[in-house]
TORVOBA-470354 format. One record per residue (C-alpha): residue number from 1; residue in three letters; chain; x, y, z. Coordinates in steps of 0.2 Angstrom, whole numbers, plus 2048, in hexadecimal, padded with zeros to 3 digits. Example, Ala and Ser with C-alpha at 12.3 -4.5 7.8 and 13.67 -1.06 7.14 Angstrom:
2
+-----+---------+--------+-----+-----+-----+
: num : residuo : cadena :   x :   y :   z :
+-----+---------+--------+-----+-----+-----+
:   1 :     ALA :      A : 83E : 7EA : 827 :
:   2 :     SER :      A : 844 : 7FB : 824 :
+-----+---------+--------+-----+-----+-----+
This chain:
286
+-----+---------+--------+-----+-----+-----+
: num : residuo : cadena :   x :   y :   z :
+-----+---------+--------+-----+-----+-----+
:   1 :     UNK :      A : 874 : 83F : 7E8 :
:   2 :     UNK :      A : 866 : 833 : 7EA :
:   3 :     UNK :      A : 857 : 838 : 7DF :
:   4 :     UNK :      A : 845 : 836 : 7E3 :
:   5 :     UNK :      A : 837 : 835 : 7D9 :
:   6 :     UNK :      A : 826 : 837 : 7DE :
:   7 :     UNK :      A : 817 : 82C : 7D8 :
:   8 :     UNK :      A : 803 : 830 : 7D7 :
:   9 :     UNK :      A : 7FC : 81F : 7D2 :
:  10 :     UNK :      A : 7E9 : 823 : 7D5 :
:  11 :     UNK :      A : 7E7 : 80E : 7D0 :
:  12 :     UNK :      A : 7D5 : 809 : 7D8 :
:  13 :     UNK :      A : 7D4 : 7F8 : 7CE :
:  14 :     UNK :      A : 7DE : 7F0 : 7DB :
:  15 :     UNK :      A : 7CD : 7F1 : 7E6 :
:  16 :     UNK :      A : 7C2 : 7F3 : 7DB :
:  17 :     UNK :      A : 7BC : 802 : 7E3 :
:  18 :     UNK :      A : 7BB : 814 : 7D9 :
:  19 :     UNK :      A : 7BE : 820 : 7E6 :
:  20 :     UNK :      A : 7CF : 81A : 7E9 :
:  21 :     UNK :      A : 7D1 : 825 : 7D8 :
:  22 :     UNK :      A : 7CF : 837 : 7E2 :
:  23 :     UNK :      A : 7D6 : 830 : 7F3 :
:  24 :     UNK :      A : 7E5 : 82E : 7E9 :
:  25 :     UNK :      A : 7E4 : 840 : 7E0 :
:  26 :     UNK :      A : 7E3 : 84A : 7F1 :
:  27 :     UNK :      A : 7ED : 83F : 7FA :
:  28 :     UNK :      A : 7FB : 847 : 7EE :
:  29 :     UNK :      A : 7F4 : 858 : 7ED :
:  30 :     UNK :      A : 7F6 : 856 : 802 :
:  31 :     UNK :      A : 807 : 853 : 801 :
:  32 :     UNK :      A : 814 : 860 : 805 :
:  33 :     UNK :      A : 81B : 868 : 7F3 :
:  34 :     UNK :      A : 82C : 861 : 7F0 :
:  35 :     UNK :      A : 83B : 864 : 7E2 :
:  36 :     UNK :      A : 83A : 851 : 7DE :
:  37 :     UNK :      A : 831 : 84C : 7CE :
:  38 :     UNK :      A : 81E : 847 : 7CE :
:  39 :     UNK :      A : 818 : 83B : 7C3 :
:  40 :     UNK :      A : 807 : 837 : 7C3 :
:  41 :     UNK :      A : 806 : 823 : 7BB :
:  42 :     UNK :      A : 7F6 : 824 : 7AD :
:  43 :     UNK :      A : 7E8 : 815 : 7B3 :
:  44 :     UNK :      A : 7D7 : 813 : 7AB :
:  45 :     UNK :      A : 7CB : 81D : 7B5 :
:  46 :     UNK :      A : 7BD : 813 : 7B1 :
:  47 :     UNK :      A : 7BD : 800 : 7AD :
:  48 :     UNK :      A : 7B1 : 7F3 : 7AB :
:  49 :     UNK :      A : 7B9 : 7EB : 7BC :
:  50 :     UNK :      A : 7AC : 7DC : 7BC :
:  51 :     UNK :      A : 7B8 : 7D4 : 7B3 :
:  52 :     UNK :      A : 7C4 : 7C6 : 7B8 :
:  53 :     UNK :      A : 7D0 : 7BA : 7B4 :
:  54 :     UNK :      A : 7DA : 7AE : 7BD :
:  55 :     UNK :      A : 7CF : 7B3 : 7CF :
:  56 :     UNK :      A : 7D5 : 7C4 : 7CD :
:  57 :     UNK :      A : 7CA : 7D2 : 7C9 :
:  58 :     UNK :      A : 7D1 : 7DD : 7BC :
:  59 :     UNK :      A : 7DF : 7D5 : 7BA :
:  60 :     UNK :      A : 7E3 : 7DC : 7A6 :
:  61 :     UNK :      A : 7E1 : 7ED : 7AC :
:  62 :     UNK :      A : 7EE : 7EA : 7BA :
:  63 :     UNK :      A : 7FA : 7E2 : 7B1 :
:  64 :     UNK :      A : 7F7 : 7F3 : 7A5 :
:  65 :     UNK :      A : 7FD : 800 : 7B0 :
:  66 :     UNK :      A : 80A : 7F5 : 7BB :
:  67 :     UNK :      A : 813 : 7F2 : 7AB :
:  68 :     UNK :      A : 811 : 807 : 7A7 :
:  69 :     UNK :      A : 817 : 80A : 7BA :
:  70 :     UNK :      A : 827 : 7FE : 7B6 :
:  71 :     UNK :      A : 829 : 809 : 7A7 :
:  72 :     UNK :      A : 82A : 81B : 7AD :
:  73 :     UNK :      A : 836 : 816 : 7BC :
:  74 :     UNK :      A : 842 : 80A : 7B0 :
:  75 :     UNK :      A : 841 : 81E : 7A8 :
:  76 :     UNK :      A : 844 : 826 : 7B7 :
:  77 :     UNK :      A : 84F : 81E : 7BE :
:  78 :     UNK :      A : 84C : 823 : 7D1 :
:  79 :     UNK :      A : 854 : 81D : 7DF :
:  80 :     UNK :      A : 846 : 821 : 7EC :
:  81 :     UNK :      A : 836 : 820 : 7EB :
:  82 :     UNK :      A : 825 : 829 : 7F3 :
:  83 :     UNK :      A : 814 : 820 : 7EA :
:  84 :     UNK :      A : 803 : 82A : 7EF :
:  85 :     UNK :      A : 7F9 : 81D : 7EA :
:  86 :     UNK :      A : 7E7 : 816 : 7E7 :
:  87 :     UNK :      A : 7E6 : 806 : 7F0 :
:  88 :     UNK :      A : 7F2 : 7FA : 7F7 :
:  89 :     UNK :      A : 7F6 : 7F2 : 7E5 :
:  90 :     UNK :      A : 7FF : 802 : 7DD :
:  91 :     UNK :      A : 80E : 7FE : 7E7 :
:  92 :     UNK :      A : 812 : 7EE : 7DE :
:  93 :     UNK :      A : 81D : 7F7 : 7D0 :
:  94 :     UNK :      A : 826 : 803 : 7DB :
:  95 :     UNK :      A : 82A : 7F5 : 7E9 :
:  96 :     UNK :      A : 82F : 7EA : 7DA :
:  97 :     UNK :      A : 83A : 7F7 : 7D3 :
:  98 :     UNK :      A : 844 : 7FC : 7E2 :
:  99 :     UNK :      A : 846 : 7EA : 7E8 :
: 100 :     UNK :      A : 84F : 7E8 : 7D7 :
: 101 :     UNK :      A : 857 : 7F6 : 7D9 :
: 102 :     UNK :      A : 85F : 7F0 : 7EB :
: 103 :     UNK :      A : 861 : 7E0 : 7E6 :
: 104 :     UNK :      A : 872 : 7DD : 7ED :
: 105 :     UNK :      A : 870 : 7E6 : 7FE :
: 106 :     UNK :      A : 864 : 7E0 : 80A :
: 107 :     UNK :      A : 854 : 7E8 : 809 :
: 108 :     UNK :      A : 842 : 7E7 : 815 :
: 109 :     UNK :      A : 830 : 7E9 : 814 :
: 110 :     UNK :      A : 828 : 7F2 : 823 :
: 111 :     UNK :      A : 815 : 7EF : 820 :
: 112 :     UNK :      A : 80C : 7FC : 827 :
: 113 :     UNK :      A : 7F8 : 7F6 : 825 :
: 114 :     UNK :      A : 7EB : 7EF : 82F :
: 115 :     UNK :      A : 7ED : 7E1 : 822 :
: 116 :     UNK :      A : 7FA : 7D9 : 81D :
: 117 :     UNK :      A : 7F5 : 7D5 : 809 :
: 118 :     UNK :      A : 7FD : 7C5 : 807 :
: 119 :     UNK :      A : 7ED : 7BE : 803 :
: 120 :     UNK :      A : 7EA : 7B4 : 7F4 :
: 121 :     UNK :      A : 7DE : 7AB : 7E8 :
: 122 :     UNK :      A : 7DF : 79D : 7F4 :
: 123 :     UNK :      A : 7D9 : 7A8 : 800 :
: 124 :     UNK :      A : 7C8 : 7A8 : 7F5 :
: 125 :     UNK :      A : 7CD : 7BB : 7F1 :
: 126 :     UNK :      A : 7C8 : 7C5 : 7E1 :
: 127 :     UNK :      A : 7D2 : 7D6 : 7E3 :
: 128 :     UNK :      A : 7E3 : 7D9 : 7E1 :
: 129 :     UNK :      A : 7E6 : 7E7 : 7EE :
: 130 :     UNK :      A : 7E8 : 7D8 : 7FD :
: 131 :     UNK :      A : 7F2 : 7CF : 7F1 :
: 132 :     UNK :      A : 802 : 7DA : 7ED :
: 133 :     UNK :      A : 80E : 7D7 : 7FA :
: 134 :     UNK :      A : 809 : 7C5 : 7F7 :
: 135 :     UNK :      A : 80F : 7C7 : 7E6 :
: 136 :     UNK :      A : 820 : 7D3 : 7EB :
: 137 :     UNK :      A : 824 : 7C0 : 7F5 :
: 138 :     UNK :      A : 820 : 7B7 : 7E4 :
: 139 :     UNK :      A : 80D : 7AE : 7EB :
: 140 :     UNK :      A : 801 : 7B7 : 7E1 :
: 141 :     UNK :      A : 7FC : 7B5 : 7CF :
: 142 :     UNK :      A : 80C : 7AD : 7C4 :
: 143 :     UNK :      A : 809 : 7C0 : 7B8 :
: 144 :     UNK :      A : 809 : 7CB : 7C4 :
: 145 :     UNK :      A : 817 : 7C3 : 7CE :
: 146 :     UNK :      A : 822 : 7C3 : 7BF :
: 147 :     UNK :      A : 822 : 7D7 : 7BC :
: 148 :     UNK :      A : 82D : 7D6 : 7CC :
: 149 :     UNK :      A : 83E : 7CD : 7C8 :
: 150 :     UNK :      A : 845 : 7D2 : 7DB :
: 151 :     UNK :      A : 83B : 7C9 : 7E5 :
: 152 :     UNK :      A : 838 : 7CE : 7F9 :
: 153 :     UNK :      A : 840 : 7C2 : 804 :
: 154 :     UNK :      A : 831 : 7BB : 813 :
: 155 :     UNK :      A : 83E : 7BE : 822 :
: 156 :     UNK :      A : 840 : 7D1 : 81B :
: 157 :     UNK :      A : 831 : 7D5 : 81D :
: 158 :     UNK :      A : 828 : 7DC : 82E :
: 159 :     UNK :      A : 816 : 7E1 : 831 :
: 160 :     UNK :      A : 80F : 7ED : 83D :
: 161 :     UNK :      A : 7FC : 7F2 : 842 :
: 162 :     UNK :      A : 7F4 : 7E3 : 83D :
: 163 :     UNK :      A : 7E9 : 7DF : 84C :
: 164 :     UNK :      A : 7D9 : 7D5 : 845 :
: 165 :     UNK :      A : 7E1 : 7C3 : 849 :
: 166 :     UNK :      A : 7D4 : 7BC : 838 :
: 167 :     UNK :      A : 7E4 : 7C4 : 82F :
: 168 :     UNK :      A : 7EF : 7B8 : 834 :
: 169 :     UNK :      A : 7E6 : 7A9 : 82B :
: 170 :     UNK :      A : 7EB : 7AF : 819 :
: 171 :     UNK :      A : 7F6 : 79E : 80F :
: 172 :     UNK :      A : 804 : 7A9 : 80D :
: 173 :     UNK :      A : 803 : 7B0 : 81E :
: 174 :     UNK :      A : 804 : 7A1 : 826 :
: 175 :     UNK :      A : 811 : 79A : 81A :
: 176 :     UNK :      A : 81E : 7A5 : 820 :
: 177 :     UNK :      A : 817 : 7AA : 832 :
: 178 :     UNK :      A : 81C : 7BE : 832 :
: 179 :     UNK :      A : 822 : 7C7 : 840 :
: 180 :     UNK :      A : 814 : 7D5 : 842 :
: 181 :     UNK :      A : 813 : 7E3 : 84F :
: 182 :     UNK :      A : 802 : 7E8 : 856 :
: 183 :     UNK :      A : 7FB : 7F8 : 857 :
: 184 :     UNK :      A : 7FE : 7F6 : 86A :
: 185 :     UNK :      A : 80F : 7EE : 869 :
: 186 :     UNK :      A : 816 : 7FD : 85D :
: 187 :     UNK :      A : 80B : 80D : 866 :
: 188 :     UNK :      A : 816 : 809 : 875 :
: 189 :     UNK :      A : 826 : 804 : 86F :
: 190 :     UNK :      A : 828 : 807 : 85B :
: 191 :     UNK :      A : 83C : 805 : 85F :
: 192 :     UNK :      A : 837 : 7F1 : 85F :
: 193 :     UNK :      A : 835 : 7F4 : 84C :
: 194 :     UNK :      A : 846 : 7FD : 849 :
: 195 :     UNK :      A : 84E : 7EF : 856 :
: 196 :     UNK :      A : 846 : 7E0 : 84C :
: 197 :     UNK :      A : 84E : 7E7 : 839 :
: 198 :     UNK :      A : 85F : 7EC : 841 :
: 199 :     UNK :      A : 85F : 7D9 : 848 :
: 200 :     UNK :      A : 85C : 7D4 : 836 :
: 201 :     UNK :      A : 86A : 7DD : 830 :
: 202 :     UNK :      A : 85E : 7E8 : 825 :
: 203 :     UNK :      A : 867 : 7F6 : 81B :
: 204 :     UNK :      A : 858 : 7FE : 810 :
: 205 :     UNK :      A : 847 : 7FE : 815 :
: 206 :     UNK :      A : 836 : 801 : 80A :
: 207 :     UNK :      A : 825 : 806 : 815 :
: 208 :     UNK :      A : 815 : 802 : 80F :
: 209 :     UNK :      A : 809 : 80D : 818 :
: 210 :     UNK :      A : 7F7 : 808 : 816 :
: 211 :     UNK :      A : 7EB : 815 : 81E :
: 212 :     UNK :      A : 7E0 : 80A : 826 :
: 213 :     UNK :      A : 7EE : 806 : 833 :
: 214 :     UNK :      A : 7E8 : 817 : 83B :
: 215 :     UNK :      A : 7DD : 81A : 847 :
: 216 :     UNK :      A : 7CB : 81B : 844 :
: 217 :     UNK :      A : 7C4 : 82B : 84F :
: 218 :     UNK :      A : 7D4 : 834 : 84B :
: 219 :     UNK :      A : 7D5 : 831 : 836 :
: 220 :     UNK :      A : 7C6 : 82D : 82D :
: 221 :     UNK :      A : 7C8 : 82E : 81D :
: 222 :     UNK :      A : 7CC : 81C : 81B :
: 223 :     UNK :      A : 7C6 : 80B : 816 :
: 224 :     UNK :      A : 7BE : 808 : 827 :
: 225 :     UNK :      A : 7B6 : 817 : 82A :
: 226 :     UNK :      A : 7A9 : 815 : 81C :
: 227 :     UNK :      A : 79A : 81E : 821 :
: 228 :     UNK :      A : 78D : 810 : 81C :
: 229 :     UNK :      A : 796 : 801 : 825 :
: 230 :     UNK :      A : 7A1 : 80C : 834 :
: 231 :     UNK :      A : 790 : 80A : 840 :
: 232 :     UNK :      A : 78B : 7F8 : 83C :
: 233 :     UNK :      A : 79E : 7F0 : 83C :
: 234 :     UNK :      A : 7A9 : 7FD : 849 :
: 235 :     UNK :      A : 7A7 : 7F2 : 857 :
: 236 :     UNK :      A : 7B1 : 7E4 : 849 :
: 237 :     UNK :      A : 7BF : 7EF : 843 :
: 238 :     UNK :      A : 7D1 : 7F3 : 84B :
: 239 :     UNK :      A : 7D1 : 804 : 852 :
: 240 :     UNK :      A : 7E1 : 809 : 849 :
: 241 :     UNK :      A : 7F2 : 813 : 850 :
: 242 :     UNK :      A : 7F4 : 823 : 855 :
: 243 :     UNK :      A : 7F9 : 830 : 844 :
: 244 :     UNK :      A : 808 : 836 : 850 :
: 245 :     UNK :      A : 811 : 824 : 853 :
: 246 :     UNK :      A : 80D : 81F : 841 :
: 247 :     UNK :      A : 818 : 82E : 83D :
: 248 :     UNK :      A : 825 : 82B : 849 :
: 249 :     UNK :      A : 827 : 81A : 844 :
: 250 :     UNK :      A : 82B : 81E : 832 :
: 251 :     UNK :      A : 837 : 82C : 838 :
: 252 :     UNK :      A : 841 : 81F : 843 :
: 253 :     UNK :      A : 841 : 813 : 836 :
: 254 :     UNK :      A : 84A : 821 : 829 :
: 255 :     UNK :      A : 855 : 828 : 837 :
: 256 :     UNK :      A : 85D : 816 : 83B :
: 257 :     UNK :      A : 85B : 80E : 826 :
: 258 :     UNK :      A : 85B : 813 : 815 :
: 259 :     UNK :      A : 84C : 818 : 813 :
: 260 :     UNK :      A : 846 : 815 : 7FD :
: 261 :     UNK :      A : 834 : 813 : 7FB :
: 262 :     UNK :      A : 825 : 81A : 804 :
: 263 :     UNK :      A : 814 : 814 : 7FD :
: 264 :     UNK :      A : 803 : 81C : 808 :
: 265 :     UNK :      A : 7F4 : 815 : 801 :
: 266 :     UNK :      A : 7E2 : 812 : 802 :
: 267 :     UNK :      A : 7DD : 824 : 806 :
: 268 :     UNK :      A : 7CA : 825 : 806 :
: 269 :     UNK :      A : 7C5 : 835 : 80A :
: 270 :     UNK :      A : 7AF : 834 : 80A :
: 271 :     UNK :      A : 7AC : 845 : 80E :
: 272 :     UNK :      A : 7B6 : 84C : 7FF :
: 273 :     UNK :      A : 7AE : 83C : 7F5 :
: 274 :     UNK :      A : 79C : 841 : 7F9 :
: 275 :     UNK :      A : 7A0 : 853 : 7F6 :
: 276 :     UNK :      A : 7A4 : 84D : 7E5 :
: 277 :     UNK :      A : 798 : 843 : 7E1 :
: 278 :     UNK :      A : 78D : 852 : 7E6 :
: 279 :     UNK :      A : 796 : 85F : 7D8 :
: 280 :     UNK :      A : 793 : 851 : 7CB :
: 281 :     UNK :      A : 780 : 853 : 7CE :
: 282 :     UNK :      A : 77E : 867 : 7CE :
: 283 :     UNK :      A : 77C : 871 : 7BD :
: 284 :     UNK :      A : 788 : 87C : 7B6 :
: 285 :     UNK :      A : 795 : 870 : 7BC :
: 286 :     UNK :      A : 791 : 85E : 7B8 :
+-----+---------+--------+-----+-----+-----+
């Protein structure tokens, strides 16, 4: 019997941006209880974040709790993974591990995002959340990409819901030229994405799904929907899929694959984060 091991990495470094520290935390507390173990992976909640070496902010304080990651699931041993997560970059551990893990049998990445977080130093880029899978391929920074010894393969890994065509022009992007599936392309057909991993022979699959692949008016709690910029920069931003086919993709893809890893990230939920702010400020509870 396979064992899945649940992981709360409330990581915000990756972005540079606190409130990816509760988004994480309810994110979890949202999810349905389950017998499988929760671990919740330690990360500084506060960091002098200004700094950086080798073009990437907070690079140390990554590296930190990456390396503590690697530890509790070389301890755990799991063979499936679920990662609540801060933003993008806490999956760089799990992925790493379970492409280790599965080394021998063939193994995909379905990208779930409305970016596609090859970008890299080259791409004059300072945070590490767009640069993980970049480094899961090996293209990132030479310490971070070494923490993975299984590489991800370039022809193993699909991408769906990026629809800003400025994504494409990433080095790494345009390096390998990935297959990627609109919002539009997968809302009317997701079977297209099961068709394209059974034509690549794909036997295990890991889904990375980011939350601001989602639709705007239907889920706001993400990155796009930041009350100070929503009204100045909706016009510019992709308006996202539908909850219901981001759903049903996922359930296709564990119906028809072996499914071992699910990461959901970048949950920013502003109301709950203003509310908080808020109860800081008040006596008797600050």
């Amino acid at each position: 019997m396979s064992k899945t091991l649940r992981l709360l990495i409330p990581q915000w470094q990756g972005e540079n941006r606190e409130q990816y520290f509760l988004g994480a935390k309810l994110l979890n507390w949202l999810a349905p209880e389950s017998e499988d173990e929760t671990v919740e992976v330690p990360v500084d909640k506060e960091t002098a974040n200004n700094e950086t070496r080798d073009g990437i902010v907070a690079k140390d304080t990554l590296l930190k709790q990456y390396k503590k990651t690697f530890e509790i699931l070389d301890e755990k041993n799991p063979d499936k993974i679920v990662v609540f997560g801060g933003d993008c970059s806490v999956e760089l551990a799990p992925f790493g591990y379970l492409l280790e893990k599965y080394k021998n049998e063939k193994t995909a990445i379905l990208w779930i995002d409305a970016h596609p977080d090859v970008t890299t130093t080259a791409d004059n880029w300072k945070n590490f959340h767009a640069m993980v899978l970049a480094s899961l391929l090996g293209e990132a920074d030479k310490d971070i990409d070494n923490l993975v010894t299984t590489k991800v393969k370039p022809e193993n890994v699909i991408f769906a819901g990026i629809d800003d065509s400025r994504e494409f022009d990433r080095v790494v992007y345009k390096k390998y030229n990935f297959k990627n599936f609109t919002t539009e392309e997968f809302q009317k057909n997701g079977d297209k994405i099961v068709k394209e991993l059974k034509n690549r022979k794909i036997k295990n699959v890991i889904v990375h799904f980011d939350l601001d692949v989602l639709n705007l008016y239907e889920f706001n709690s993400q990155y796009f929907a930041e009350p100070e910029i929503f009204d100045k920069y909706k016009d510019e931003f992709p308006i996202g899929a539908k909850i219901s086919t981001v759903s049903k993709l996922i359930n296709d893809v564990n119906d028809n694959f072996n499914l071992i890893g699910l990461g959901i990230t970048e949950h920013l939920p502003w109301a709950a984060i203003k509310l908080a702010k808020l109860l800081r400020e008040l006596p008797l509870i600050k």
